[in-house]
N, C-alpha and C positions, 0 to 999 in steps of 0.2 A: 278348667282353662289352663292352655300350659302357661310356662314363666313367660314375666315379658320382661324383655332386653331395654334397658336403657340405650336409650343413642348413643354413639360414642359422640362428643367434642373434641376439638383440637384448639390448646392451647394457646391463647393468643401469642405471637411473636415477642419476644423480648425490646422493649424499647433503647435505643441509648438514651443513655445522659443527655439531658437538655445541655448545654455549654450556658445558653444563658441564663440556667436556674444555679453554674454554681454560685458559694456566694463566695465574700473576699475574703476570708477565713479560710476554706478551703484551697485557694491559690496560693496564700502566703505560707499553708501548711506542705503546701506541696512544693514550693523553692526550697522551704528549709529545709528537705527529704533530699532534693536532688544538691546543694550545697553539702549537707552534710554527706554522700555518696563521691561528691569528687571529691572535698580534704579527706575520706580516707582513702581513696583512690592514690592520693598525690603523698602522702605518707607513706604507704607502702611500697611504691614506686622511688620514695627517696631511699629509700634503707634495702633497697635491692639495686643489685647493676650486673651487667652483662657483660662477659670479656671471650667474644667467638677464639681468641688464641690461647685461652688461659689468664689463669694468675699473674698481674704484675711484677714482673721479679723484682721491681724496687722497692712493693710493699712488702716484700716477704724479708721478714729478720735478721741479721746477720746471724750463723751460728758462734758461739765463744768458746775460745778453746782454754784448758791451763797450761799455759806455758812452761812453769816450773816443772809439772809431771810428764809434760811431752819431751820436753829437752832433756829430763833426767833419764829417762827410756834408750832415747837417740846417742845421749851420752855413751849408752851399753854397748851400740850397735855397732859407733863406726868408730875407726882408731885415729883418731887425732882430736887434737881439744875442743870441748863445746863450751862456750861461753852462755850463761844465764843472765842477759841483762833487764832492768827495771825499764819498763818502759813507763809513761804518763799516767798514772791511774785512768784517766780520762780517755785513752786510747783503749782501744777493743779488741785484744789477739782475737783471728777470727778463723785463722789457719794454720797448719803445723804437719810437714810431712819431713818424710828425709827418704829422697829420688834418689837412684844410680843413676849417674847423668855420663858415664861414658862409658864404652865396653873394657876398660881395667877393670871394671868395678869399684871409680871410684866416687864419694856419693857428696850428696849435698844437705844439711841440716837445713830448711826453710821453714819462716816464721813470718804469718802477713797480721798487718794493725791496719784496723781504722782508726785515723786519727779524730779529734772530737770536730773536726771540722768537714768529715766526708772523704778527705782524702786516703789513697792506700801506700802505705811502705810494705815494704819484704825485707827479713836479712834471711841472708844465704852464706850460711860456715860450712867449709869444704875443704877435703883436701888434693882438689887437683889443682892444675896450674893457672896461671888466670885468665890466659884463652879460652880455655875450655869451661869454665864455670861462666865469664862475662855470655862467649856465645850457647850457654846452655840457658844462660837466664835471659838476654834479650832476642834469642834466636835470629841473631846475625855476626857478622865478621866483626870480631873485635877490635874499633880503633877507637883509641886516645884521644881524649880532647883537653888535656891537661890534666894538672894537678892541684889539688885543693888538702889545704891543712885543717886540721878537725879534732880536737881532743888532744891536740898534739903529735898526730901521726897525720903523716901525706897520706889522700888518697886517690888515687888514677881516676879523674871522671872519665866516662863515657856516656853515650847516648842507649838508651834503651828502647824497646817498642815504643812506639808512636810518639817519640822524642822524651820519654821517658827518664829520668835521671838515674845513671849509675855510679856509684864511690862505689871502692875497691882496695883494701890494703891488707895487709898480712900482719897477723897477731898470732904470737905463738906456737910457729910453725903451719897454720893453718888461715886460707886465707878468708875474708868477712867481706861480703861485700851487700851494699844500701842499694835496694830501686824503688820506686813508686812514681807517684803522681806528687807528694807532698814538697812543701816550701821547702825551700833553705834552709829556713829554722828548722823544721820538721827533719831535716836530714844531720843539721851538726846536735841536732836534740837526740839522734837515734847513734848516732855515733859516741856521744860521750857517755852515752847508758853502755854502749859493748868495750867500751874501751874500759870502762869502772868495773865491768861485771867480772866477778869468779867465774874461773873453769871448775865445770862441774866434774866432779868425782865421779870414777871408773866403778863398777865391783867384778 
């Protein structure tokens, strides 16, 4: 006799899940699944965030600069006196360059602080005239709005960008002049540090 072949079957269909066979064990196991799936959903989502233009510029650091090394360099550079004054401990140099600010070539020492309050000053020692230093640092026509006494020296205010504060007086053959956004205080506090400070030494 030759082989004999078993019939083939076909497997019954797969049933679903009864719904009403589960029990409430299995429901309560299954919230706590999807519960714990959003808080970590909603965690990771806090400690991530999206900025289509970039980085916040006002989370990112102020850089700090040393004043004493930058000002003793500038000292080298340009011929007229640079003063090193103390500022706040609490204030933050944050900038320090020294610009040709007119085709003499004649240039400008600048130094910007955060103050501990968010506010910005700048001084700027120079030795051109003081038209040409006020409209190099407010980049406009330089007029007078009086005169303010400060450490014991007058100093010419004027207006700065976006109403801005400028003092302006001449120490030592070279002129010093205050701008920022900061108080009043903030300006006769910047002023008696440069008025007190040593000119730094040539080599």
């Amino acid at each position: 006799m030759g082989d004999v072949t078993a019939p083939k079957t076909t497997p019954p269909p797969l049933q679903k899940p009864n719904r009403a066979s589960l029990t409430g064990k299995d429901m309560v196991g299954s919230m706590l699944l999807l519960a714990t799936l959003i808080l970590l959903g909603a965690g990771l989502l806090g400690r991530c965030s999206f900025s289509p233009t970039g980085p916040d510029p006002a989370a990112i650091p102020a850089p700090t600069v040393d004043v004493a090394e930058g000002l003793g360099r500038a000292a080298d550079r340009v011929d007229f006196p640079v003063r090193l004054p103390e500022a706040p401990a609490d204030w933050q140099a944050t900038t320090l360059r020294v610009n040709e600010i007119d085709p003499a070539g004649r240039h400008a020492v600048r130094v910007g602080w955060l103050t501990s309050e968010g506010a910005y000053l700048r001084l700027s020692q120079s030795d051109a005239d003081e038209g040409t230093l006020v409209g190099y640092e407010t980049r406009q026509a330089a007029a007078g709005q009086g005169v303010v006494t400060s450490a014991g020296s007058e100093w010419v205010h004027y207006l700065g960008e976006r109403d801005e504060t400028v003092w302006v007086t001449e120490l030592d053959d070279s002129l010093v002049l205050l701008t920022g956004t900061g108080t009043e205080a903030d300006f006769h506090t910047l002023a008696e540090a440069v008025v007190a400070a040593d000119v730094l030494p040539t080599s």
